[in-house]
C-alpha positions as CSV (number, residue, x, y, z in Angstrom):
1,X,-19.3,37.6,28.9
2,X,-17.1,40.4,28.2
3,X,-14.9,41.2,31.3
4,X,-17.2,39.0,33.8
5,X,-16.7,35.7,35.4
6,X,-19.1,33.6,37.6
7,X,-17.9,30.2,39.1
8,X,-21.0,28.3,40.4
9,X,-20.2,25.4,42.9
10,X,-22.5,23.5,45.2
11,X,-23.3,20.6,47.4
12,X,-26.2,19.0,48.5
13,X,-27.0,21.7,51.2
14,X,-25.8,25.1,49.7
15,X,-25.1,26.8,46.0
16,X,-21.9,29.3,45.9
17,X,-22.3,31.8,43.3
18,X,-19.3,33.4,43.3
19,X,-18.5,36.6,40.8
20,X,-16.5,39.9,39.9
21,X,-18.2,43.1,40.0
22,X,-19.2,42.5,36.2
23,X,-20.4,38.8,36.7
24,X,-23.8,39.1,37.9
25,X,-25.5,41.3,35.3
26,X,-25.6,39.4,32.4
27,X,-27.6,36.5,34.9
28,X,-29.6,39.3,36.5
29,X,-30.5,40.2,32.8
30,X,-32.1,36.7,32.1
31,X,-34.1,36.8,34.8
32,X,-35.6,39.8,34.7
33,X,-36.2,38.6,30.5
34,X,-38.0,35.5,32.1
35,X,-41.1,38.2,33.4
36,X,-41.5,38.8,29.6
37,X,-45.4,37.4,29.1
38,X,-44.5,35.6,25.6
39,X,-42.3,33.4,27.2
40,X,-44.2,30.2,27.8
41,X,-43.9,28.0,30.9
42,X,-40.9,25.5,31.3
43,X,-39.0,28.2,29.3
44,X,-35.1,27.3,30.4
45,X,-31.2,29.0,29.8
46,X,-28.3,27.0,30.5
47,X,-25.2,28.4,31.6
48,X,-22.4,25.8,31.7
49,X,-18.8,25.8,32.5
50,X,-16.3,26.7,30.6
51,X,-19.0,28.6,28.2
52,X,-21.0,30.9,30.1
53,X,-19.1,29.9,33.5
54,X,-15.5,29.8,34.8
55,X,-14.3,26.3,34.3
56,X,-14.9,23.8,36.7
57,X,-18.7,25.5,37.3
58,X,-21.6,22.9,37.9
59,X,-24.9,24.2,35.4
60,X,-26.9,26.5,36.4
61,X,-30.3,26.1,34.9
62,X,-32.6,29.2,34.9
63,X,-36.5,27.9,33.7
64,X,-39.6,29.7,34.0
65,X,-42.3,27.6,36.0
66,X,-45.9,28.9,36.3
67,X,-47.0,26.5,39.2
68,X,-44.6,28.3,41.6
């Protein structure tokens, strides 16, 4: 994460992504790798605080789900 941050907060009603310029690519990357066709269904990434996210983030969970 080179240079980007992305805090994730939420309630029960709304999710705040909140980012510098740089933060939402490397997301925006992962999904657009989830349309690859040998991933298989329940497929999942994990981005959690204080790894992947600011510190005090919840986890955001990105999974691929076929039924949609």
């Amino acid at each position: 994460m080179a240079g980007s941050r992305i805090k994730v907060q939420g309630s029960a009603t709304e999710i705040i992504v909140a980012a510098n310029a740089a933060g939402p690519r490397e997301p925006a990357e992962r999904l657009v790798a989830f349309a690859a066709p040998e991933l298989r269904d329940g497929y999942h990434e994990q981005l959690e605080s204080g790894v992947s996210l600011e510190d005090g983030s919840i986890s955001l969970i990105l999974e691929r789900d076929e039924k949609l």
